[in-house]
C-alpha positions in Angstrom: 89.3 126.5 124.2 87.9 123.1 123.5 88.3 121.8 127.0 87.6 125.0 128.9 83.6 124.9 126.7 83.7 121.1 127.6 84.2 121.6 131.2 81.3 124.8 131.0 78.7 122.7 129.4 79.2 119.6 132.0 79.1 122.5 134.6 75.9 124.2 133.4 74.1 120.8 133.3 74.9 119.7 136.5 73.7 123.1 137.5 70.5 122.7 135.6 70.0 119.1 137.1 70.0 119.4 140.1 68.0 122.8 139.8 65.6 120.5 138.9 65.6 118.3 141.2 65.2 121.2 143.9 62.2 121.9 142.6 60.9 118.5 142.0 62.0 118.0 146.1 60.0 120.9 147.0 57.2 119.7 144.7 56.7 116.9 146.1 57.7 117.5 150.0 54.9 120.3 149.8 52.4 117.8 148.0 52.9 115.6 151.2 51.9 117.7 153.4 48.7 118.9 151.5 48.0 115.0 151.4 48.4 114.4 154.6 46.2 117.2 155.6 43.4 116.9 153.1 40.2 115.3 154.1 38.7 114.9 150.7 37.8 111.4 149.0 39.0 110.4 145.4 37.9 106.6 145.3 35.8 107.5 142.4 38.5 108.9 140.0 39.8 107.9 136.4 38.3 104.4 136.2 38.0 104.9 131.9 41.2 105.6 132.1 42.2 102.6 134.0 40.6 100.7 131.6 42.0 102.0 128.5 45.1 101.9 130.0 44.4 98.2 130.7 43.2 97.2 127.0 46.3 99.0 125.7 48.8 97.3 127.8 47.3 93.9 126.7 47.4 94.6 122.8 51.5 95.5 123.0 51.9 92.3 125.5 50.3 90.3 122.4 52.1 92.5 119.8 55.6 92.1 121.5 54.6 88.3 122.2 54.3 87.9 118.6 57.3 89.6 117.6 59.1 87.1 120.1 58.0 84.0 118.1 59.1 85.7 114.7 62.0 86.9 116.3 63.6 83.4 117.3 61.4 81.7 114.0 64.1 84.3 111.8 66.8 83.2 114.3 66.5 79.2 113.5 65.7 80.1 110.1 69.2 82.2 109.9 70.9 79.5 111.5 69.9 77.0 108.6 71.1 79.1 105.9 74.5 80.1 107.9 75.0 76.3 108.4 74.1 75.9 104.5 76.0 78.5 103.2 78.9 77.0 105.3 78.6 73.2 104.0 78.6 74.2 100.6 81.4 76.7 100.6 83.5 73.2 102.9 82.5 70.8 99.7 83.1 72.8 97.4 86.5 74.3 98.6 87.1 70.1 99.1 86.2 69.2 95.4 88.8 71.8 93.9 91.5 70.7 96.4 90.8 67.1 95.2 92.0 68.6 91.3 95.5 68.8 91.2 98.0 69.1 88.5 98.1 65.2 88.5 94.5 64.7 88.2 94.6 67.2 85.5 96.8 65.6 83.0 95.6 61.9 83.8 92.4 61.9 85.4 89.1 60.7 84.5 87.8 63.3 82.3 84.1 62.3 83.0 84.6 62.4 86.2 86.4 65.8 86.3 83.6 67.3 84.0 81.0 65.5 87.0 83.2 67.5 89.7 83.0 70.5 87.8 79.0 70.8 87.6 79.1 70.0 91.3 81.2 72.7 92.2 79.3 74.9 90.6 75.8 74.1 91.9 77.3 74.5 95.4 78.9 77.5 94.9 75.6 78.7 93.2 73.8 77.3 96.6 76.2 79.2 98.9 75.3 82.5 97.2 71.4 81.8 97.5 72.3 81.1 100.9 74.2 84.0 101.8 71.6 86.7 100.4 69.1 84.7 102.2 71.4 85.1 105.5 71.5 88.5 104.3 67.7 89.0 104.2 67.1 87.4 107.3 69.4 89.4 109.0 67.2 92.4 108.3 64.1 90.9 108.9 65.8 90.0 112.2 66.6 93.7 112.3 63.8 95.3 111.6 62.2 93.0 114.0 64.6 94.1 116.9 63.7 97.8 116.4 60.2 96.6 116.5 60.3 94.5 119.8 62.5 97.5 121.6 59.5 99.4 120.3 57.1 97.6 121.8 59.4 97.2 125.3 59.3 100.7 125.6 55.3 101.3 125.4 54.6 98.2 127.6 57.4 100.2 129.9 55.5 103.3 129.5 51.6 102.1 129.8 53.3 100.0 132.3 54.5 102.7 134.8 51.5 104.8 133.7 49.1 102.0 134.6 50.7 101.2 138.0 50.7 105.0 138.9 47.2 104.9 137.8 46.1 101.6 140.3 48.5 102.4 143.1 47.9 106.3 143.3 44.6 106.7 141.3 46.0 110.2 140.2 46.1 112.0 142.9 49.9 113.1 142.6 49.1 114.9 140.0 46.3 116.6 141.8 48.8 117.3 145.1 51.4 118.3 142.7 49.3 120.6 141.2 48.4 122.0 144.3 52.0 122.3 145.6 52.8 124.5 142.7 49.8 126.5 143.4 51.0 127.2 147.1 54.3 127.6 147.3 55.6 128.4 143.8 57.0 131.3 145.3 59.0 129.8 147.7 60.7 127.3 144.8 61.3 129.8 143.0 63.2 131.5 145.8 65.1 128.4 146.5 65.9 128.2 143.1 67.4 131.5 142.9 69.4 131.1 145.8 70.7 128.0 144.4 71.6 129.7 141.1 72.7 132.7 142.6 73.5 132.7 146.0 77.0 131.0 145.7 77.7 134.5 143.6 76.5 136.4 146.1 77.8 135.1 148.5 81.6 135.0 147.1 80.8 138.9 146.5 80.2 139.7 150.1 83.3 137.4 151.4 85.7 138.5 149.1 84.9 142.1 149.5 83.7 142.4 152.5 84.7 139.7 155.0 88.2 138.7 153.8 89.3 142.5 154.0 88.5 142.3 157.7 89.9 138.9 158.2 93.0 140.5 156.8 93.3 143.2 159.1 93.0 141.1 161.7 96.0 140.3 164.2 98.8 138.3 163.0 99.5 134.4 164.4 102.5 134.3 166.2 102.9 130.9 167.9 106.3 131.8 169.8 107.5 135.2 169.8 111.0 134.2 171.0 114.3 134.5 168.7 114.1 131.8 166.5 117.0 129.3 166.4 116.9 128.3 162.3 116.5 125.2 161.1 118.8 124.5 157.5 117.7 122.2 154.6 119.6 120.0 152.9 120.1 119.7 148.9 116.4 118.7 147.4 116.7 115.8 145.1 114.5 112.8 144.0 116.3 110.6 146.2 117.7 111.3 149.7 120.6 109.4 151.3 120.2 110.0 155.3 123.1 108.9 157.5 122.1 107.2 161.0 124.3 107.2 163.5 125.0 105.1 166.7 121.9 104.8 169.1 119.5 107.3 166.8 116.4 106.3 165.8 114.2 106.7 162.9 110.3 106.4 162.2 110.0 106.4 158.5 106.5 105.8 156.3 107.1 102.5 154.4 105.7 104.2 150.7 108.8 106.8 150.9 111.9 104.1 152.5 113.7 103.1 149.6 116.1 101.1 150.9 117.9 100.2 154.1 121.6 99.1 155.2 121.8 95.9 156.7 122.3 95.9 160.4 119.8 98.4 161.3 117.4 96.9 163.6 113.6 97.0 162.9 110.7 97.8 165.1 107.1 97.8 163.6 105.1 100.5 165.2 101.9 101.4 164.6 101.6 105.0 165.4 103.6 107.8 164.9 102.8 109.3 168.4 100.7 107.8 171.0 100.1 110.9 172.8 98.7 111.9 168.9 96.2 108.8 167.8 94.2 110.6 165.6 97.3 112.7 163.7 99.4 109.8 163.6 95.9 108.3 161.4 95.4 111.1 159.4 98.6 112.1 158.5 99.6 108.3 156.9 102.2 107.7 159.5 100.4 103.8 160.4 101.4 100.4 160.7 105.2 102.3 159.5 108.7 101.3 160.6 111.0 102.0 163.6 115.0 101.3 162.9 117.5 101.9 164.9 121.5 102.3 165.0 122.2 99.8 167.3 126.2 99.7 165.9 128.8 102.0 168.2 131.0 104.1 166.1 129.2 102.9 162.8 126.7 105.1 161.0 124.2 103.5 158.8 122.2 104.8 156.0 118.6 105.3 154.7 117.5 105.7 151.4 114.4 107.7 150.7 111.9 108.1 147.4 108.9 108.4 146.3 107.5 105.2 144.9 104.4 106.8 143.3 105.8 109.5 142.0 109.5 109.3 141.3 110.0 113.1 140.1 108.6 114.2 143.5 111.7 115.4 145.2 112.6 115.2 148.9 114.8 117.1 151.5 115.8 117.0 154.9 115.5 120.0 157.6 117.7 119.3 160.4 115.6 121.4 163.6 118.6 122.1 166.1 118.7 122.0 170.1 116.7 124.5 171.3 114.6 125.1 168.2 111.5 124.3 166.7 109.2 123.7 163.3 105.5 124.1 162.6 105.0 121.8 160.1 102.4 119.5 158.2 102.8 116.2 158.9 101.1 114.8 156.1 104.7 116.5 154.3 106.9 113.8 156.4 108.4 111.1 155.0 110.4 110.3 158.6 111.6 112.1 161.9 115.0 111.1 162.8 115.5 111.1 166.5 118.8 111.1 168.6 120.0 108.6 171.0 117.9 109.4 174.0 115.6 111.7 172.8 111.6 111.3 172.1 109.7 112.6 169.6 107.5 116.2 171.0 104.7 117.2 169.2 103.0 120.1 170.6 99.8 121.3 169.2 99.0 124.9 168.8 95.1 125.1 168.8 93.7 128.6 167.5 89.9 128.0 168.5 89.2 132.0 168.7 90.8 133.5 166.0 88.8 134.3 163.2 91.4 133.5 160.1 91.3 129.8 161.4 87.6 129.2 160.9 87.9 131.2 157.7 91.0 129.0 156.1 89.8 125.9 158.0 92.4 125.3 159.9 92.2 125.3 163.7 95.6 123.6 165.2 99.5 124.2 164.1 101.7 121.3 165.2 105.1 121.8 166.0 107.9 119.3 166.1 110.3 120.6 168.8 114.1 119.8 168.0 116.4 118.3 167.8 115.6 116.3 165.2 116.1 115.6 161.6 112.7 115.5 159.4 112.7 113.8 156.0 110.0 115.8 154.1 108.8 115.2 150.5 107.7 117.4 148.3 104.9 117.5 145.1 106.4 118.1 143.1 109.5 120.0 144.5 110.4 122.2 147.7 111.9 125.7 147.9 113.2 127.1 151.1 112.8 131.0 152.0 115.0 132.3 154.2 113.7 135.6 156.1 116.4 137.7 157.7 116.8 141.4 158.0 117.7 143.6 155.5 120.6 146.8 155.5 117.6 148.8 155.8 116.5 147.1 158.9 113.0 146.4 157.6 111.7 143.0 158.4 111.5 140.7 156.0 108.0 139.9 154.5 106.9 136.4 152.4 103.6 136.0 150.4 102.9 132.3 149.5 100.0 130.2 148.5 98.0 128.2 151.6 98.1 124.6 150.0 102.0 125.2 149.5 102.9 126.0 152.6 104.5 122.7 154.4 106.3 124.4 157.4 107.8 127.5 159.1 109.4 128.7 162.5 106.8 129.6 164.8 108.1 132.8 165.6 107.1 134.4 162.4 104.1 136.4 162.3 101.2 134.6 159.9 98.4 136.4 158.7 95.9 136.4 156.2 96.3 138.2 152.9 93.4 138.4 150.5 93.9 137.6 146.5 94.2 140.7 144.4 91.5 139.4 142.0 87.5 138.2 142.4 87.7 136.6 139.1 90.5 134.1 139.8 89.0 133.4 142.9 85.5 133.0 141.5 86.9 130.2 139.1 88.7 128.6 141.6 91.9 129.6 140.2 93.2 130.8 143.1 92.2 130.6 146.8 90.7 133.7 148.7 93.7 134.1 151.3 97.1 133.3 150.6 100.0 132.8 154.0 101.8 136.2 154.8 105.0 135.7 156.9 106.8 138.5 158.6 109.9 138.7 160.7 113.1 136.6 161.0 112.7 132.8 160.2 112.5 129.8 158.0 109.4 128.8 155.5 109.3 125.7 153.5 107.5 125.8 150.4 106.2 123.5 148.0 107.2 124.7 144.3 103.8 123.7 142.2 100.6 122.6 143.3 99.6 118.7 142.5 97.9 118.6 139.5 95.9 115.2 139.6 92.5 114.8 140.4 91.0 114.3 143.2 87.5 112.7 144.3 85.3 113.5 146.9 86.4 110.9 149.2 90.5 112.5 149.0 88.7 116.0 149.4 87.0 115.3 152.7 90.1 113.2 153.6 92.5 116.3 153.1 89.7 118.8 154.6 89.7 116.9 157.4 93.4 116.5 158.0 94.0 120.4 157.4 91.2 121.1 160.3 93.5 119.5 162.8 96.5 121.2 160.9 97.9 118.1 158.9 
């Protein structure tokens, strides 16, 4: 309850802030162009003003001035008395070391009653001293609180006088005149700022996304799928690489490495792909290779970062293919022979791809092993017909999908409620398979934070369907 006021409060003055600094923009961009075609003069404007302005800046300078001096006078004077209170606290801690139990019973008696009166007297001087330190250190206070006083007039007859000798007033005068002109059209501005992102959720969610949803379903290959099968998910993955096959792997997911496998830095993923192999983290990675006849080899993967995150690997067969994300793989395992083929899917005139943001499915065509990793986990869903002979139909979430044959039908299914959409909850669409095939899954959503630099980074990357 707490958290969910706390995050509604920081919301609403965001909201409120930079409301206001719409309208200070408009302000002062309409102000400009009244200046700028205004013919009258104002060199005759404010100059009592100026001049108070003037005499009152010079009596805080000499006020805060002052203050200075008794500021660093009380500073020196403190520093005497700390000093004080310390040297007789030293001499007179040293005088009743000096007494011990030997002095005591055979000492000079005179001499002990003589140390006596001075340990007293400085004892008596370190407590004048202290409540002097103690005075002075509220004099130095109060002196403070004036002086940060006096800094913030001089600050504010400051900026009032340079507004005054640089603009003689005639911002206020434009501003004035801004408001006057085009209050109307701020206030519109305002309320479409305020209100506009409602309305326009309103009109998409019941309106738009119906029609997006009735649209015609993506179906990248409408061939009989050959299905890919997933191995056991776990936190760590043992992969087995045999003679003459080869593997790109991303360095932040290779755990560890038999000896004898031969490695090739590369610094792209694909070269026919630049700009996916960027995006998508597969840079400056590792190529090994089995290079061992009749010997298989083994890679150990994990996630460094995130050790819970578990990982799988979907072996894609001869003949078949896998739509995937490739921002999901942790490594494609290649046999001897074979290259890696990527081919991209563009959707430029379909509708639900502006919509979701997404404009290009990749596919990785087989065969081929793919090390994936999940965030936290990874669920597989199996489609396959029924005894009723129905085809099979999947609803999942956008941001979990990772991959799927391409001869499924996907299309666009709206949320069932505005509310969880309007809180951002839940996205406006979620992925609708239909027909025989494979889907991978991811089982939760991250939950970290991200900032704006990650969300342009992943918005980006899902345009070009990373």
């Amino acid at each position: 309850m707490i958290s969910s006021l706390r995050k509604f409060i920081s919301w609403l003055f965001l909201k409120l802030a930079f409301g206001a600094f719409i309208a200070v923009s408009g302000l002062a961009i309409h102000g400009l162009w009244l200046f700028l075609h205004d013919d009258q003069d104002f060199a005759k404007v404010h100059a009592t003003h100026l001049a108070a302005l003037k005499e009152q800046h010079l009596v805080i300078t000499a006020a805060r001035d002052v203050g200075r001096q008794e500021h660093a006078d009380l500073q020196q004077k403190l520093a005497a008395q700390q000093e004080r209170t310390t040297r007789a606290a030293t001499l007179a801690a040293d005088l009743r070391a000096d007494e011990t139990w030997w002095v005591k019973l055979w000492g000079d008696r005179d001499q002990r009653r003589i140390n006596a009166g001075r340990i007293e007297r400085l004892e008596q001087m370190a407590r004048e001293s202290k409540q002097a330190a103690s005075e002075l250190k509220r004099e130095l206070t109060r002196i403070a609180v004036a002086l940060n006083t006096h800094e913030a007039e001089l600050k504010r007859v400051g900026s009032q006088l340079f507004i005054a000798e640089e603009t003689d007033s005639r911002v206020v005068y434009y501003a004035n005149a801004a408001w006057l002109a085009g209050r109307w059209f701020i206030l519109g501005a305002l309320c479409l700022y305020f209100f506009g992102p409602t309305l326009f959720q309103l009109v998409l969610f019941y309106r738009i996304a119906p029609g997006i949803a009735r649209g015609r379903a993506v179906q990248l290959d409408g061939g009989p799928a050959v299905s890919p099968w997933l191995s056991e998910a776990r936190t760590m993955v043992d992969v087995a690489l045999w003679s003459g096959e080869r593997a790109r792997v991303r360095k932040r997911y290779l755990k560890s490495v038999d000896v004898g496998l031969a490695h090739e830095p590369r610094l792209l993923l694909s070269w026919r792909f630049p700009l996916t192999s960027l995006l998508s983290g597969f840079v400056h990675d590792e190529n090994l290779r089995n290079s061992r006849a009749g010997r298989s080899l083994s890679l150990v993967f994990a996630h460094h970062k995130n050790p819970e995150n578990q990982m799988a690997v979907v072996h894609v067969p001869e003949g078949g293919s896998l739509v995937v994300r490739p921002s999901f793989l942790a490594g494609v395992i290649l046999p001897p022979g074979q290259e890696l083929q990527m081919r991209p899917r563009w959707q430029l005139f379909r509708w639900q791809a502006w919509v979701t943001g997404q404009l290009r499915f990749l596919e990785l065509i087989g065969p081929c092993r793919l090390v994936v990793a999940g965030r936290p986990g990874l669920r597989v869903e199996r489609l396959t017909v029924g005894e009723d002979g129905i085809l099979p139909v999947r609803r999942t979430s956008l941001d979990k999908t990772v991959a799927f044959t391409p001869n499924l039908e996907y299309r666009l299914i709206r949320t069932a409620r505005f509310w969880n959409y309007y809180r951002w909850n839940h996205r406006l669409f979620d992925a609708h398979f239909t027909g025989v095939g494979f889907v991978l899954t991811q089982t939760t959503l991250p939950g970290r934070r991200t900032g704006i630099w990650s969300v342009t980074r992943n918005r980006a990357r899902k345009l070009i369907g990373l």
